[in-house]
N, C-alpha and C positions, 0 to 999 in steps of 0.2 A: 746351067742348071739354076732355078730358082730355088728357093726354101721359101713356103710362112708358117707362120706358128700363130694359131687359135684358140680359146679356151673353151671356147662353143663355136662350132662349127656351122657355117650356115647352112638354114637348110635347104636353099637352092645348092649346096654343095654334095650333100648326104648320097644321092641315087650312085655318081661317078665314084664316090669315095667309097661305096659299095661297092660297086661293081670291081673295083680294083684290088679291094679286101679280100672278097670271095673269089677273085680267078688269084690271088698270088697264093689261098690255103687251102685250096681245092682237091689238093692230090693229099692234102693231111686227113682228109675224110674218111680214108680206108686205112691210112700208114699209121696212124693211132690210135690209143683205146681213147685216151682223154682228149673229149671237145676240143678239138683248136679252133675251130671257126665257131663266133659267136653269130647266134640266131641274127637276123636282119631287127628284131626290134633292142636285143639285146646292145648293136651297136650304134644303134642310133639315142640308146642312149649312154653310153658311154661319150658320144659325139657330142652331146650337148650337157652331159657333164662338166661346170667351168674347174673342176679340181685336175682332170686331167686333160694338159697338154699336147695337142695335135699340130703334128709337123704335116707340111705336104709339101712335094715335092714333083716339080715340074720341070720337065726337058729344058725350057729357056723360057722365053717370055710367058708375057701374060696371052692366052687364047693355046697354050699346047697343052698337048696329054697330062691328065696327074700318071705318073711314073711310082710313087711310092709313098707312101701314107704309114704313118709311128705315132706311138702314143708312150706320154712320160709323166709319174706324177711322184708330188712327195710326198702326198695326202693317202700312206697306205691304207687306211677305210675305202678310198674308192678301187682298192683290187681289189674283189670277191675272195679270189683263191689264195690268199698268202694271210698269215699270220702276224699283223704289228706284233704282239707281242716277243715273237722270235727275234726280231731286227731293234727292238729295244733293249732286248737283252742283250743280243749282239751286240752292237754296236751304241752306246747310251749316248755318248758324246752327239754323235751325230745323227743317233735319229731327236735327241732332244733339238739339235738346230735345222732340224727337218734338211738334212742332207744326203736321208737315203734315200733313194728312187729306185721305184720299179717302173721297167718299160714291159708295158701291155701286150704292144706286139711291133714288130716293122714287117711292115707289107710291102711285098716289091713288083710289079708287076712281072709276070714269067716276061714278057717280050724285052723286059730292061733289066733282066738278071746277068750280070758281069759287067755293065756298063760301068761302075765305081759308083751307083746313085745310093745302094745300102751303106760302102762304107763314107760318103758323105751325108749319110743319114745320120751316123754314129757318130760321126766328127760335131756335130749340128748339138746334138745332144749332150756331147763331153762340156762343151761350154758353158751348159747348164750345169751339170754334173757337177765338177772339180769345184773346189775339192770335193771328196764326197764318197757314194759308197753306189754306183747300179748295180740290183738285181736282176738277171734277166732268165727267164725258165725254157727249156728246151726239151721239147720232145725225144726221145731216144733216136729216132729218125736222123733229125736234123742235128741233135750230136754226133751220134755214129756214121752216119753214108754221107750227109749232104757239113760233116764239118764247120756248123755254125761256130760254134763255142772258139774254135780256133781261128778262123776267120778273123771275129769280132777281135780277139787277141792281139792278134796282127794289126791290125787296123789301129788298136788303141796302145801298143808297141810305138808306132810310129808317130805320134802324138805327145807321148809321154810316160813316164813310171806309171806303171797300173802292177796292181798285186790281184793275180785270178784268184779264186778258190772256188771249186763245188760245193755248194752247201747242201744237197739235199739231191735224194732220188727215189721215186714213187715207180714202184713195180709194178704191174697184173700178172696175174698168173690163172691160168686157166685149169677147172676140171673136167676132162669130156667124158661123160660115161656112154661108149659105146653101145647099140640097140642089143639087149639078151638074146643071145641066140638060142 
């Protein structure tokens, strides 16, 4: 298994690292209310973003498949959806030495799910990490059936002392008003 890590992604690279993005969140299109796959121009500019960090991740040498594609930053302005302010109140020390990180997303492809290439994604990333603080946000889905959040755990269990906590959870809730009979 290869790794490299980018800060702008070429853009002879963008189409396959597409392609790999949109088949590993494909089936979150209907299993969630909130957007999990970002529009195709939305990620290409994330891709060429130099604040956030892209891992990719290849079966072996150079000329095989990308297998899994992550993104890590410390520069919370470049997530959309999270709150600096939250994570400087949280935690001051360390977002003051820019040691908190949000990961975006890890994308894995469905044909190399259970090979170990997500939790050596995650390994990949602690290097950066530690010490330090990642946030990472989870769909209801993927906490409840598909067991990310404990996964991750595990994985970072075996690595070293990590202290989990939830910080946050965002509900929908629906009204349906049946047709008047």
């Amino acid at each position: 298994m290869r790794i490299e890590t980018h800060e702008v992604l070429p853009e002879v690279m963008l189409d396959e690292a597409w392609r790999l993005y949109s088949a590993a969140f494909d089936d979150l299109r209907i299993m969630a209310v909130q957007r999990h796959l970002m529009s195709r121009e939305d990620f290409d500019a994330q891709m060429s973003d130099p604040r956030v960090r892209k891992y990719l991740v290849y079966e072996q040498g150079h000329g095989t498949p990308l297998t899994a594609v992550g993104t890590l930053t410390n520069d919370l302005a470049a997530a959309p959806l999270i709150s600096p302010d939250f994570f400087r109140h949280r935690w001051p020390a360390f977002y003051a030495r820019r040691q908190v990180w949000y990961v975006g997303f890890y994308a894995v492809h469905p044909e190399h799910r259970g090979s170990g290439v997500f939790a050596r994604l995650i390994e990949e990333m602690v290097k950066i990490i530690a010490p330090g603080v990642a946030v990472v946000d989870f769909c209801a889905y993927n906490e409840d059936v598909a067991q990310l959040p404990r996964f991750v755990l595990g994985v970072l269990e075996d690595i070293g002392e990590v202290r989990p906590q939830r910080l946050d959870a965002q509900a929908y809730w629906s009204y349906e008003f049946p047709a008047a009979s």
